[in-house]
PDB file with SEQRES, HELIX, SHEET and CRYST1 records, atoms N, CA, C and O in Angstrom:
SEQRES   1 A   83  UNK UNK UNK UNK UNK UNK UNK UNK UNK UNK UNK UNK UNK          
SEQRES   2 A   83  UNK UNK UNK UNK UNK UNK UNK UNK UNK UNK UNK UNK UNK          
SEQRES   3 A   83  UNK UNK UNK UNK UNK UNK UNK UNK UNK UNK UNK UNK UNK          
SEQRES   4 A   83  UNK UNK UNK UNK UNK UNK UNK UNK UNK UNK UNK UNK UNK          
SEQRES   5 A   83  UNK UNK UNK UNK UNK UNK UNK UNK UNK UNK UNK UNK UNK          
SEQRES   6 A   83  UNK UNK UNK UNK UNK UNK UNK UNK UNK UNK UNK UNK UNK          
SEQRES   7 A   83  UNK UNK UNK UNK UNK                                          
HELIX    1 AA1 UNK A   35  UNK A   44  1                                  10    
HELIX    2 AA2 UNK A   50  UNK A   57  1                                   8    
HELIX    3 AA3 UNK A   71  UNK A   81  1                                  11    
SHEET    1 AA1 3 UNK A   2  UNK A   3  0                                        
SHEET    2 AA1 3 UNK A  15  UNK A  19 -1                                        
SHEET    3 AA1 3 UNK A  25  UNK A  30 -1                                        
CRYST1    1.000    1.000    1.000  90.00  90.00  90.00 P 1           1          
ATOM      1  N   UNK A   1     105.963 141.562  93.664  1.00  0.00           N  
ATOM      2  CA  UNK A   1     106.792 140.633  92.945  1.00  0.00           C  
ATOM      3  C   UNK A   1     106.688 140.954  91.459  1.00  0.00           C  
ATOM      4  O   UNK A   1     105.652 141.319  90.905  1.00  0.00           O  
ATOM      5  N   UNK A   2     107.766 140.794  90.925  1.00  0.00           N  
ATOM      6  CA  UNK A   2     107.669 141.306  89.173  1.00  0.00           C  
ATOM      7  C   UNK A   2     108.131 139.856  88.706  1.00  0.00           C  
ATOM      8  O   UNK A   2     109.055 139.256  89.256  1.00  0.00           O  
ATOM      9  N   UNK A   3     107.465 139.397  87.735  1.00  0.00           N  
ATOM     10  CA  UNK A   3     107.357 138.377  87.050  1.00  0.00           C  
ATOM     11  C   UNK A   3     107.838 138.816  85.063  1.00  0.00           C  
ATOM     12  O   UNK A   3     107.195 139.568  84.329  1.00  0.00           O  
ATOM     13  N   UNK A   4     108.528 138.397  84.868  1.00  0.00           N  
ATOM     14  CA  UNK A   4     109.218 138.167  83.645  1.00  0.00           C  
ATOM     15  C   UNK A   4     109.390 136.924  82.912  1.00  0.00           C  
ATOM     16  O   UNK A   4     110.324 136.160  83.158  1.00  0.00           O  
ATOM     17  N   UNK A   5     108.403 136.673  81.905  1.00  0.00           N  
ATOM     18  CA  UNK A   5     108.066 135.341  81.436  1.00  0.00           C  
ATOM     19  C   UNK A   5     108.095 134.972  80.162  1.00  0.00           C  
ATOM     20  O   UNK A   5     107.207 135.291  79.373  1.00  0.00           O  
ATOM     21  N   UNK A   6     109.227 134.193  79.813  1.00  0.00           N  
ATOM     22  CA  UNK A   6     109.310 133.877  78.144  1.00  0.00           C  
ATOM     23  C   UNK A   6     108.488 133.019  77.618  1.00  0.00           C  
ATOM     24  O   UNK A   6     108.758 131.821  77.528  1.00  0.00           O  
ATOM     25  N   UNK A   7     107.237 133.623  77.156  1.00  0.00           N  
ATOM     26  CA  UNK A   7     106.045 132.690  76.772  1.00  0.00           C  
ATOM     27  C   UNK A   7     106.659 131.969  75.507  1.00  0.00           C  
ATOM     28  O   UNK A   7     107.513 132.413  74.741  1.00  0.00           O  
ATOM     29  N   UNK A   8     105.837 130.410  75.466  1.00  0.00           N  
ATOM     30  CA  UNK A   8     106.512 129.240  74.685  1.00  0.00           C  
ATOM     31  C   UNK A   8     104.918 129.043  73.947  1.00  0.00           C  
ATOM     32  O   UNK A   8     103.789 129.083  74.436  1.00  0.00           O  
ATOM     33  N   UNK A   9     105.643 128.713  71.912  1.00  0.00           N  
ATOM     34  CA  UNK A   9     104.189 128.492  71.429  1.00  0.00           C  
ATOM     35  C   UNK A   9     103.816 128.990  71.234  1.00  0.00           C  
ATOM     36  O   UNK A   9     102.929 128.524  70.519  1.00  0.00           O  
ATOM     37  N   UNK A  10     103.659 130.787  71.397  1.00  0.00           N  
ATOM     38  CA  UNK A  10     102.664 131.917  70.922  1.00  0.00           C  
ATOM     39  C   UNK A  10     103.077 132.664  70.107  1.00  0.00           C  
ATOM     40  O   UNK A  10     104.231 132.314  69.861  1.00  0.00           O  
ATOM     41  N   UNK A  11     102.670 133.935  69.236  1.00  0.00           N  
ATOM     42  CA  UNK A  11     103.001 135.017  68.847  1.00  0.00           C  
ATOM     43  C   UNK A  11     104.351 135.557  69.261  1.00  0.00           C  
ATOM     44  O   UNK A  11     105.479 135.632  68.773  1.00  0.00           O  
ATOM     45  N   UNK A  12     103.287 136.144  71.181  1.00  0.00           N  
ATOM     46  CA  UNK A  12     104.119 137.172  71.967  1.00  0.00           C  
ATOM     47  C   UNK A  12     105.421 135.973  72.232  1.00  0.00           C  
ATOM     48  O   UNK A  12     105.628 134.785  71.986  1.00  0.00           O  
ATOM     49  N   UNK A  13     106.020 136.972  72.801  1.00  0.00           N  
ATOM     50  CA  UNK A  13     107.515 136.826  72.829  1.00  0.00           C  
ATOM     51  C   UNK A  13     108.044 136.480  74.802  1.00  0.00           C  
ATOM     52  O   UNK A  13     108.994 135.858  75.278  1.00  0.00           O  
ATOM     53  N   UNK A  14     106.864 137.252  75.464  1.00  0.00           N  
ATOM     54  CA  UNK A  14     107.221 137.339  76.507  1.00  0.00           C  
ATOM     55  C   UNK A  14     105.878 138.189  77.308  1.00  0.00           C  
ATOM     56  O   UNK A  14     105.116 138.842  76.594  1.00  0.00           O  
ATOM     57  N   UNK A  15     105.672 138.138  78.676  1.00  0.00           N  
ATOM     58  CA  UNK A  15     105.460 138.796  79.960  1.00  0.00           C  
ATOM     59  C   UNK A  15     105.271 139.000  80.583  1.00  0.00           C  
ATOM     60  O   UNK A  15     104.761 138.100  81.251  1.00  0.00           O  
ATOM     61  N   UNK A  16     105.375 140.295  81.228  1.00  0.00           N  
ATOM     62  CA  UNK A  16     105.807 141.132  82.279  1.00  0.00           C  
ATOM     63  C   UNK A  16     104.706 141.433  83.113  1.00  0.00           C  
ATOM     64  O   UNK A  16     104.020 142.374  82.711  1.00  0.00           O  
ATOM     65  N   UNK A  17     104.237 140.721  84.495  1.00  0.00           N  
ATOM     66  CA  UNK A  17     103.698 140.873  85.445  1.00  0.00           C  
ATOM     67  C   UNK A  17     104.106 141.411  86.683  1.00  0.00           C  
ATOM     68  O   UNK A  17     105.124 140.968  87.214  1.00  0.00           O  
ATOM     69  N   UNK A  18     103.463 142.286  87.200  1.00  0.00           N  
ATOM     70  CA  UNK A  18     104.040 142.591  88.572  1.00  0.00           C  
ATOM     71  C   UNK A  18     102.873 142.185  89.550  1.00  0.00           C  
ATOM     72  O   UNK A  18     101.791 142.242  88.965  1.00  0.00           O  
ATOM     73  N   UNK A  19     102.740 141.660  91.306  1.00  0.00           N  
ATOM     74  CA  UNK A  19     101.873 141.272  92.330  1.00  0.00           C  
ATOM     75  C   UNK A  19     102.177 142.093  93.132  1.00  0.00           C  
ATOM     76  O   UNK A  19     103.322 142.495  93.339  1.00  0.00           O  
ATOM     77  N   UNK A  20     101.173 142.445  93.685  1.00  0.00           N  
ATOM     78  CA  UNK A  20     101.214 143.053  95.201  1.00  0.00           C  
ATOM     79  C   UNK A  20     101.386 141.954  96.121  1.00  0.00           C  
ATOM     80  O   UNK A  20     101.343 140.794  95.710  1.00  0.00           O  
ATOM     81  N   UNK A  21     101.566 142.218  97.267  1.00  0.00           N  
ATOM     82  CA  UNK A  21     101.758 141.076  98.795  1.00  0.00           C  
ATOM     83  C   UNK A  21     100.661 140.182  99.035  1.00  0.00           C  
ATOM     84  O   UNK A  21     100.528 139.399  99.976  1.00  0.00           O  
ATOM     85  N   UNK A  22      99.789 140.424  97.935  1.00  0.00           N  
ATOM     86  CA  UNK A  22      98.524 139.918  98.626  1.00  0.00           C  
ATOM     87  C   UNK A  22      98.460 139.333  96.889  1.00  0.00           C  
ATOM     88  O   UNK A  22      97.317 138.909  96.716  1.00  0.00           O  
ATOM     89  N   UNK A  23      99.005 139.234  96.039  1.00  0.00           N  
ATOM     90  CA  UNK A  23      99.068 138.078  94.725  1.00  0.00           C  
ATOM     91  C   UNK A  23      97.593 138.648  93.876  1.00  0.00           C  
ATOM     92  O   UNK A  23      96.720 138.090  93.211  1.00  0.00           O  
ATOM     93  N   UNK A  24      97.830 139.860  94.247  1.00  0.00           N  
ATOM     94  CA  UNK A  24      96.491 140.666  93.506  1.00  0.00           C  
ATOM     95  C   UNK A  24      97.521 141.202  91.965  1.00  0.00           C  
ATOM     96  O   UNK A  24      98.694 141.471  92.226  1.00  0.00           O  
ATOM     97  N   UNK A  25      97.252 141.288  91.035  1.00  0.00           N  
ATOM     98  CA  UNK A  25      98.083 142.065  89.612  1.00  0.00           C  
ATOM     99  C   UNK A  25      97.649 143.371  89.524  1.00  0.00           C  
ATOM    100  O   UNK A  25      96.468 143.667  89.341  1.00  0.00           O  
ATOM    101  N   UNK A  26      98.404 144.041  89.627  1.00  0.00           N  
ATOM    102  CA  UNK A  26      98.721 145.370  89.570  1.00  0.00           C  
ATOM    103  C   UNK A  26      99.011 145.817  88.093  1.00  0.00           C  
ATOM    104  O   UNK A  26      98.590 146.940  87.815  1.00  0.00           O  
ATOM    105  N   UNK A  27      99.515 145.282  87.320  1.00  0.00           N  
ATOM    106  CA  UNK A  27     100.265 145.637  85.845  1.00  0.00           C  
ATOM    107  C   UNK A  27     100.608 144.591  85.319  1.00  0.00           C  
ATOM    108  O   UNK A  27     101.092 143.727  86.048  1.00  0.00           O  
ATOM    109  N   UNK A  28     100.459 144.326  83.815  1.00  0.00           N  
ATOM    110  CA  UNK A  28     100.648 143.178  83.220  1.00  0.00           C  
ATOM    111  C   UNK A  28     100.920 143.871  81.502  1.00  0.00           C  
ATOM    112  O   UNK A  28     100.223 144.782  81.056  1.00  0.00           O  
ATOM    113  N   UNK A  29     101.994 143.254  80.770  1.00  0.00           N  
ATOM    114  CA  UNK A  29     101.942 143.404  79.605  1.00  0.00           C  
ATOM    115  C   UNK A  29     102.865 142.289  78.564  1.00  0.00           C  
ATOM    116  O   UNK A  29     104.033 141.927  78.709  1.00  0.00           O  
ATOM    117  N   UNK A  30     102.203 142.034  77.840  1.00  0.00           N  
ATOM    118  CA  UNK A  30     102.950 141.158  76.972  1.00  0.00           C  
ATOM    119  C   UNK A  30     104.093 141.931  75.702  1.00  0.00           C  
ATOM    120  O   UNK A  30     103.549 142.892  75.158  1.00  0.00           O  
ATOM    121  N   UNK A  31     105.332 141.686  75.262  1.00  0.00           N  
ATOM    122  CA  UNK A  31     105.519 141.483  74.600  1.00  0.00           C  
ATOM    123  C   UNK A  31     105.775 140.781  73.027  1.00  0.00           C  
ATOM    124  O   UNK A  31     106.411 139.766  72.742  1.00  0.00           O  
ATOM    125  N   UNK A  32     105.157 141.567  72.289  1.00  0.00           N  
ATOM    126  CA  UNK A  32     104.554 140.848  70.781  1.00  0.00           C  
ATOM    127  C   UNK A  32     103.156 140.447  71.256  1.00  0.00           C  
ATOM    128  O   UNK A  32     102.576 140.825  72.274  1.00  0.00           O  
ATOM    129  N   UNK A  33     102.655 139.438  70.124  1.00  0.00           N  
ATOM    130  CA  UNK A  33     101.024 138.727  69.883  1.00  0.00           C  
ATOM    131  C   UNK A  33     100.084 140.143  69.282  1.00  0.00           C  
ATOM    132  O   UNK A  33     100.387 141.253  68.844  1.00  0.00           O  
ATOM    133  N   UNK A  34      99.133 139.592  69.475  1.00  0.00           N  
ATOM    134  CA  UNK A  34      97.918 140.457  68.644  1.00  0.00           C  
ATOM    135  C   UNK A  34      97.599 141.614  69.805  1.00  0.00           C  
ATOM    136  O   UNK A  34      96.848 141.363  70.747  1.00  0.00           O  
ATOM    137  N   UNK A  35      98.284 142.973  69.627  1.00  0.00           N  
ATOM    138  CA  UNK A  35      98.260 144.189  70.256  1.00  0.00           C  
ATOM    139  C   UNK A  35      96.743 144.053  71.161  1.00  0.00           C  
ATOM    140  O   UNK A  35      96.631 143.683  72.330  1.00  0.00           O  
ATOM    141  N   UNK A  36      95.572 144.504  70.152  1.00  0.00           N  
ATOM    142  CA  UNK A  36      94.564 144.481  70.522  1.00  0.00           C  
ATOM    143  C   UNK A  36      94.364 143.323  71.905  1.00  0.00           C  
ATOM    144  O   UNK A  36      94.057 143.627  73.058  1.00  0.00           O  
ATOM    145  N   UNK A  37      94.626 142.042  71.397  1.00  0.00           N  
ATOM    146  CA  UNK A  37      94.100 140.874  72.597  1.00  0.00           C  
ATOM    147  C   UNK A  37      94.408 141.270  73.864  1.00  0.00           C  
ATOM    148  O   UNK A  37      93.664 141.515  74.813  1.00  0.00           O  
ATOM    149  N   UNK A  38      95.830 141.308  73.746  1.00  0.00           N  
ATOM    150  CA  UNK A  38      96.798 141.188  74.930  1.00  0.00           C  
ATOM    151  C   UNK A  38      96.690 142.604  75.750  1.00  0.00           C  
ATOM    152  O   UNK A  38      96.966 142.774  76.937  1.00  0.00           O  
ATOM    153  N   UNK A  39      96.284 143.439  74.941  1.00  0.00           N  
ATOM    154  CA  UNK A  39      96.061 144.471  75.654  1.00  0.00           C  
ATOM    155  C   UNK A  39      94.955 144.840  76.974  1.00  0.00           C  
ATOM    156  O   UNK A  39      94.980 145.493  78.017  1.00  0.00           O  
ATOM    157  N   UNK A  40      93.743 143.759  76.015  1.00  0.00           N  
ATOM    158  CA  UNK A  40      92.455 143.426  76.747  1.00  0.00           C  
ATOM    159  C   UNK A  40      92.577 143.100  77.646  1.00  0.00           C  
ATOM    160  O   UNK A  40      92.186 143.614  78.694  1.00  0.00           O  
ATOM    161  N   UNK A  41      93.220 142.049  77.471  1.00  0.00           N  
ATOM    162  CA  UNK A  41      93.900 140.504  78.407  1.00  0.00           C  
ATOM    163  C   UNK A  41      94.275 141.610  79.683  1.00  0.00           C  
ATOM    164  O   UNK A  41      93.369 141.960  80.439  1.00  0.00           O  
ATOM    165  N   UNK A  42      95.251 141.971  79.807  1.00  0.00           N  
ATOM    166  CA  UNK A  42      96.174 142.736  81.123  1.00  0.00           C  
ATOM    167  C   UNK A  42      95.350 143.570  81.497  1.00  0.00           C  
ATOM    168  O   UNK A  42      95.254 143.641  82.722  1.00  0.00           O  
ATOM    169  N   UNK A  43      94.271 144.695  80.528  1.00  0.00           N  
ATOM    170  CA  UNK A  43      93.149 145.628  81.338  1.00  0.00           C  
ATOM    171  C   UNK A  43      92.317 144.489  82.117  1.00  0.00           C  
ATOM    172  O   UNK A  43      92.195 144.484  83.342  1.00  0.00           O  
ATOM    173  N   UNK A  44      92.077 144.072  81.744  1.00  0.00           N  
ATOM    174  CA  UNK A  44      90.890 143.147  82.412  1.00  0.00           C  
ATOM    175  C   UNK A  44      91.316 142.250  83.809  1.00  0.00           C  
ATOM    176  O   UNK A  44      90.733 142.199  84.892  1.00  0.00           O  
ATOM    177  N   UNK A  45      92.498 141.602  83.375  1.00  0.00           N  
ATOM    178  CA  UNK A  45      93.189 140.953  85.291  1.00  0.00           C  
ATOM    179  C   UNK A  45      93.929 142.425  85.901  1.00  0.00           C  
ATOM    180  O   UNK A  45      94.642 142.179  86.873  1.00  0.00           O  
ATOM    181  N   UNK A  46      93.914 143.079  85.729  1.00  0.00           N  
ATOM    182  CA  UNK A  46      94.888 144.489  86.924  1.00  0.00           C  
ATOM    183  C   UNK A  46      93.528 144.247  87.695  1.00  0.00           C  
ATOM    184  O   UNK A  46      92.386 144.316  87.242  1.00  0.00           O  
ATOM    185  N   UNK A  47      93.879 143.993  88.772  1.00  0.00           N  
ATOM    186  CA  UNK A  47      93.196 143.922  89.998  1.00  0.00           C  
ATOM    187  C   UNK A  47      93.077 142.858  90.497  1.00  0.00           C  
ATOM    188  O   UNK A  47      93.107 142.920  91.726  1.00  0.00           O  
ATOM    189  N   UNK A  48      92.906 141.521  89.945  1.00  0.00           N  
ATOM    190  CA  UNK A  48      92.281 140.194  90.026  1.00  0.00           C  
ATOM    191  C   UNK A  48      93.096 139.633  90.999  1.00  0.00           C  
ATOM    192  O   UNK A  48      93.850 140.462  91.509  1.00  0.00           O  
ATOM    193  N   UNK A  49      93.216 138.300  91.504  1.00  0.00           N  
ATOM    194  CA  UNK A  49      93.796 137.811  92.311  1.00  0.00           C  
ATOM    195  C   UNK A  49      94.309 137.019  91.170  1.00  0.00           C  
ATOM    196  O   UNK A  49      93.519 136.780  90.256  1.00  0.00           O  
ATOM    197  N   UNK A  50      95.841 136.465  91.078  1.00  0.00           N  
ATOM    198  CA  UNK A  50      96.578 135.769  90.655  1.00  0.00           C  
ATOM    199  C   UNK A  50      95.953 134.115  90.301  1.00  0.00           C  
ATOM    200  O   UNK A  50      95.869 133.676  89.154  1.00  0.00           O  
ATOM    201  N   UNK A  51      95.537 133.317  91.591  1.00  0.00           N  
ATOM    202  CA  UNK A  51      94.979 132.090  91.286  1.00  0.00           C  
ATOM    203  C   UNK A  51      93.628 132.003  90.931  1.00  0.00           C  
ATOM    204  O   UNK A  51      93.068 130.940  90.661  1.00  0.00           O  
ATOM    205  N   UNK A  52      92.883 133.542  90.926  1.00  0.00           N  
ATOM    206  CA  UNK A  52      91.432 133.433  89.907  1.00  0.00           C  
ATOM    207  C   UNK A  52      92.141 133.796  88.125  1.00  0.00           C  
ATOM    208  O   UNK A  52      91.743 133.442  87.016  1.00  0.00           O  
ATOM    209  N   UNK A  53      92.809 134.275  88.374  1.00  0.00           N  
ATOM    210  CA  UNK A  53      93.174 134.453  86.595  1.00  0.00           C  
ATOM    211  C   UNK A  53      93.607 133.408  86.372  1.00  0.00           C  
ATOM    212  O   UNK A  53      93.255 133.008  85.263  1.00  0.00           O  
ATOM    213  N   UNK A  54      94.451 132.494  87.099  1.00  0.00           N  
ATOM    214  CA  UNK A  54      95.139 131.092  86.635  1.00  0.00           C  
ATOM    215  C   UNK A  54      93.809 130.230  86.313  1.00  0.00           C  
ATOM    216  O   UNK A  54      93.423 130.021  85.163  1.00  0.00           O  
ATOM    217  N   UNK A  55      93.042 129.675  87.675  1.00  0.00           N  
ATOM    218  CA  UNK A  55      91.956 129.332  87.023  1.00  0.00           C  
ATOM    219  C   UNK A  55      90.849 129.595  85.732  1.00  0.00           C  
ATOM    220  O   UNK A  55      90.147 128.672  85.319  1.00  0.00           O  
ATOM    221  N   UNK A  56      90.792 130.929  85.173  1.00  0.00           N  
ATOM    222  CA  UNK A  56      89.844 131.083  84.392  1.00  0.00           C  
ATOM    223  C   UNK A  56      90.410 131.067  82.664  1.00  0.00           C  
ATOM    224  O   UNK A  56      89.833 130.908  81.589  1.00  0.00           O  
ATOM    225  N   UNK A  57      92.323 131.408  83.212  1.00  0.00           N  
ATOM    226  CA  UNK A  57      92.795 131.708  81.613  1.00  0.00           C  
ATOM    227  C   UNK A  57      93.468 129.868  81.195  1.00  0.00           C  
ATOM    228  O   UNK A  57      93.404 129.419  80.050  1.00  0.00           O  
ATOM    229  N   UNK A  58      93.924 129.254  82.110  1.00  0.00           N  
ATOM    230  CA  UNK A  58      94.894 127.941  82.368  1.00  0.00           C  
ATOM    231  C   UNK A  58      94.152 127.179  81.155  1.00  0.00           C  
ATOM    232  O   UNK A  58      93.080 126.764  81.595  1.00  0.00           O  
ATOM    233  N   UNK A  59      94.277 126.912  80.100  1.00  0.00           N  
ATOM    234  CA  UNK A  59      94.363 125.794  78.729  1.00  0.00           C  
ATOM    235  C   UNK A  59      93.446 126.641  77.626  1.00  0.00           C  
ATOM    236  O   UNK A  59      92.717 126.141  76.769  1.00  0.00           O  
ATOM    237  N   UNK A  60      93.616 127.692  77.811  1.00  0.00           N  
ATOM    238  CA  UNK A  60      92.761 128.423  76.748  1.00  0.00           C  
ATOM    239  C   UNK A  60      93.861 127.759  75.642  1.00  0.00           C  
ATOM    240  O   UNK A  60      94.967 127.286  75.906  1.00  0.00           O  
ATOM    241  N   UNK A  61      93.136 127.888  74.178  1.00  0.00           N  
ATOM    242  CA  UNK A  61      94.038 127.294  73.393  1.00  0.00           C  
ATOM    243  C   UNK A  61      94.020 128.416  72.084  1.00  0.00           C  
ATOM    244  O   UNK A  61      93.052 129.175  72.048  1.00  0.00           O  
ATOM    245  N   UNK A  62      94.943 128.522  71.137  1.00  0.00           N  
ATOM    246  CA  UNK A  62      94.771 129.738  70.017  1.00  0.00           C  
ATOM    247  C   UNK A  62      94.772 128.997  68.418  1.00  0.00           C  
ATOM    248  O   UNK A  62      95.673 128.847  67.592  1.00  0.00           O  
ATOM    249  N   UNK A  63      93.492 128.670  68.423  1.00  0.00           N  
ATOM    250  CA  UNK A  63      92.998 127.728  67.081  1.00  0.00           C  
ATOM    251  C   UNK A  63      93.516 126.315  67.883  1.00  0.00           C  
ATOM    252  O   UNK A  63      93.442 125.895  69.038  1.00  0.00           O  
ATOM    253  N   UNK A  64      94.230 125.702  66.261  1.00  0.00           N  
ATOM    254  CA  UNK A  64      95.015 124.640  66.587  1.00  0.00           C  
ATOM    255  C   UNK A  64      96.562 124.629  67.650  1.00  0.00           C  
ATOM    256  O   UNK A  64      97.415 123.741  67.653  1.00  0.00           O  
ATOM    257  N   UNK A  65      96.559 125.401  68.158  1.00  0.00           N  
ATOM    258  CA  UNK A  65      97.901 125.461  69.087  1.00  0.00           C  
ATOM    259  C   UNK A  65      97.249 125.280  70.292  1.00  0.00           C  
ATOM    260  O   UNK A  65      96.263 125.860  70.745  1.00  0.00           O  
ATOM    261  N   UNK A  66      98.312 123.905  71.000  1.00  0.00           N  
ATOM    262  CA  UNK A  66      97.774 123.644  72.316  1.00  0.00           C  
ATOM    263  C   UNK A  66      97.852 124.686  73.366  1.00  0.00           C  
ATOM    264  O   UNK A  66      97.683 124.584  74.581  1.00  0.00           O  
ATOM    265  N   UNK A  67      98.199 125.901  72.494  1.00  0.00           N  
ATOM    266  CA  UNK A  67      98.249 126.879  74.248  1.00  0.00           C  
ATOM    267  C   UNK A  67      98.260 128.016  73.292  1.00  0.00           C  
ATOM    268  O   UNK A  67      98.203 128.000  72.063  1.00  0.00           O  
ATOM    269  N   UNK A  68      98.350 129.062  74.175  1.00  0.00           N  
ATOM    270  CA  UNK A  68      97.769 130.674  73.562  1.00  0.00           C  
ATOM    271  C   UNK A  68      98.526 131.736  74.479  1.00  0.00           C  
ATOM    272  O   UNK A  68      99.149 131.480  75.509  1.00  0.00           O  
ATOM    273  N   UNK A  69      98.339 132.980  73.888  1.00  0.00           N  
ATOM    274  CA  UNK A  69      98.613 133.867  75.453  1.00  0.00           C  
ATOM    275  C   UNK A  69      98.234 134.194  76.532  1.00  0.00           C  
ATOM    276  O   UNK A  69      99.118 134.806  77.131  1.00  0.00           O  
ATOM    277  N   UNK A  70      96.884 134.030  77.362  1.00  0.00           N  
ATOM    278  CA  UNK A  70      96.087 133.835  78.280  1.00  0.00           C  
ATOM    279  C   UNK A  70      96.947 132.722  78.587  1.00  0.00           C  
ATOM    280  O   UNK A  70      97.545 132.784  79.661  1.00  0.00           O  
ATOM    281  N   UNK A  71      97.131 131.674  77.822  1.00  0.00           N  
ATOM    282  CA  UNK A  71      97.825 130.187  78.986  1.00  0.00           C  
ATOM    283  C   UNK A  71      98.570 130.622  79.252  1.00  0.00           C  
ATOM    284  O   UNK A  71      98.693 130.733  80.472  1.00  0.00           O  
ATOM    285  N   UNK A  72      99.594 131.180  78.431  1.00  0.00           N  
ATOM    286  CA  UNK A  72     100.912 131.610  78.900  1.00  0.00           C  
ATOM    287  C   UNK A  72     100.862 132.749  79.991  1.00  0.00           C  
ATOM    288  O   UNK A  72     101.870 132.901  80.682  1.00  0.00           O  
ATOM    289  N   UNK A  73      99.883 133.476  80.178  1.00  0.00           N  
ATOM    290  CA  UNK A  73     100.485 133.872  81.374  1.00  0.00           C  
ATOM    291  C   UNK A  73      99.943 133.283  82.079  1.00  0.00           C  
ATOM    292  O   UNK A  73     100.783 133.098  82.960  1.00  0.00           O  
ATOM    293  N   UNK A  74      98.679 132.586  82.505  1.00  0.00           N  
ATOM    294  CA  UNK A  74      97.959 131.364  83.151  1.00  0.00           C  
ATOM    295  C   UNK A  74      99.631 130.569  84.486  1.00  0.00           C  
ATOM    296  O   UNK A  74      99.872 130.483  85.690  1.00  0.00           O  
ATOM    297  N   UNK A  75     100.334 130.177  83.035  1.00  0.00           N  
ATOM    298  CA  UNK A  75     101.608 129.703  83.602  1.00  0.00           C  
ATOM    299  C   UNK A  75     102.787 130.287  84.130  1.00  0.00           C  
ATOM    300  O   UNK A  75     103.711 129.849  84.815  1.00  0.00           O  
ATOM    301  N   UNK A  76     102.531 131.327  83.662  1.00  0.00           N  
ATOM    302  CA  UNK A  76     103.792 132.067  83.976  1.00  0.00           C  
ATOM    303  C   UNK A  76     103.434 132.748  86.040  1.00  0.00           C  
ATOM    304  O   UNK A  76     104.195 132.893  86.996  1.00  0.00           O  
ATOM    305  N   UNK A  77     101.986 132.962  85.863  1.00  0.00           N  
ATOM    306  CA  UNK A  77     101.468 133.219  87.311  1.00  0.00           C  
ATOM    307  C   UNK A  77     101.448 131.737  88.308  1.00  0.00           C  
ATOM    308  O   UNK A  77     101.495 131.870  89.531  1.00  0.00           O  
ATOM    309  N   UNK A  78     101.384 130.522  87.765  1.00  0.00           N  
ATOM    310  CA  UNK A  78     101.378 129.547  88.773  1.00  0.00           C  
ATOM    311  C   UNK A  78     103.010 129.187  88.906  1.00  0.00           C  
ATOM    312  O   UNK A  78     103.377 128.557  89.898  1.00  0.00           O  
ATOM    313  N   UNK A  79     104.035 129.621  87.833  1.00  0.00           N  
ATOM    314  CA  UNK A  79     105.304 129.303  88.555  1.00  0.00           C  
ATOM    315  C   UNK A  79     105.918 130.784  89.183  1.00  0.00           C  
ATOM    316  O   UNK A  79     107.117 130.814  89.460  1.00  0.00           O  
ATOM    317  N   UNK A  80     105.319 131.657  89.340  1.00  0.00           N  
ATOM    318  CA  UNK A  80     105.931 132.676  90.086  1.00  0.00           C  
ATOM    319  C   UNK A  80     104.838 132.173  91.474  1.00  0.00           C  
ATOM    320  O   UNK A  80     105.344 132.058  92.590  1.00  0.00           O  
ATOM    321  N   UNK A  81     103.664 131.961  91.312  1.00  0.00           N  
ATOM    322  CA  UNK A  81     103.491 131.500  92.745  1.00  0.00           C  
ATOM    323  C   UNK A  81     104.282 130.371  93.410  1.00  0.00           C  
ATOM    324  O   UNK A  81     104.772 130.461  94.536  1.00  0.00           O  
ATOM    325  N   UNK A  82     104.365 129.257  92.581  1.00  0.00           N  
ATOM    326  CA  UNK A  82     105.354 128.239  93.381  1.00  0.00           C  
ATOM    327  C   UNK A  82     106.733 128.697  94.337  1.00  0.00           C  
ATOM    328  O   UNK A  82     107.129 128.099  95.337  1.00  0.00           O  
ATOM    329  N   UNK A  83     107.371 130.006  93.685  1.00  0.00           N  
ATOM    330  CA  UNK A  83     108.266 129.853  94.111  1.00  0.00           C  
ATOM    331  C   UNK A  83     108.137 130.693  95.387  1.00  0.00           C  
ATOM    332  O   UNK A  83     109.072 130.750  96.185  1.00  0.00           O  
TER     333      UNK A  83                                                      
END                                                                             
């Protein structure tokens, strides 16, 4: 499943997740935010299971902003699972 996600509130601008059948992440990259982070961010879940990254990234916050890029994809993975 490829996931395409207009993150709200952050830097980045947007992204781009893809799942295997089994809701494991295979590839992940954001468009825009702080190169370095986001870069981390996507090396580090390629492999993970989808609802352990939701759980561990879901209300991270960036300073004073109620949400960050970790949330945003946090969210962007629990509404591609819903559907």
């Amino acid at each position: 499943m490829k996931i395409d996600y207009k993150t709200n509130g952050t830097c980045s601008r947007a992204v781009h997740i893809e799942l295997d059948d089994q809701n494991r992440i295979t590839d992940a990259y954001f468009d825009g935010g702080c190169n370095g982070n986001t870069k981390g961010i996507c090396s580090l879940i390629k492999g993970m299971k989808a609802e352990e990254v939701i759980d561990r990234l879901e209300g991270t916050r960036c300073g004073m902003k109620p949400t960050s890029c970790p949330d945003q994809l946090a969210k962007a993975l629990k509404s591609a699972l819903k559907k």
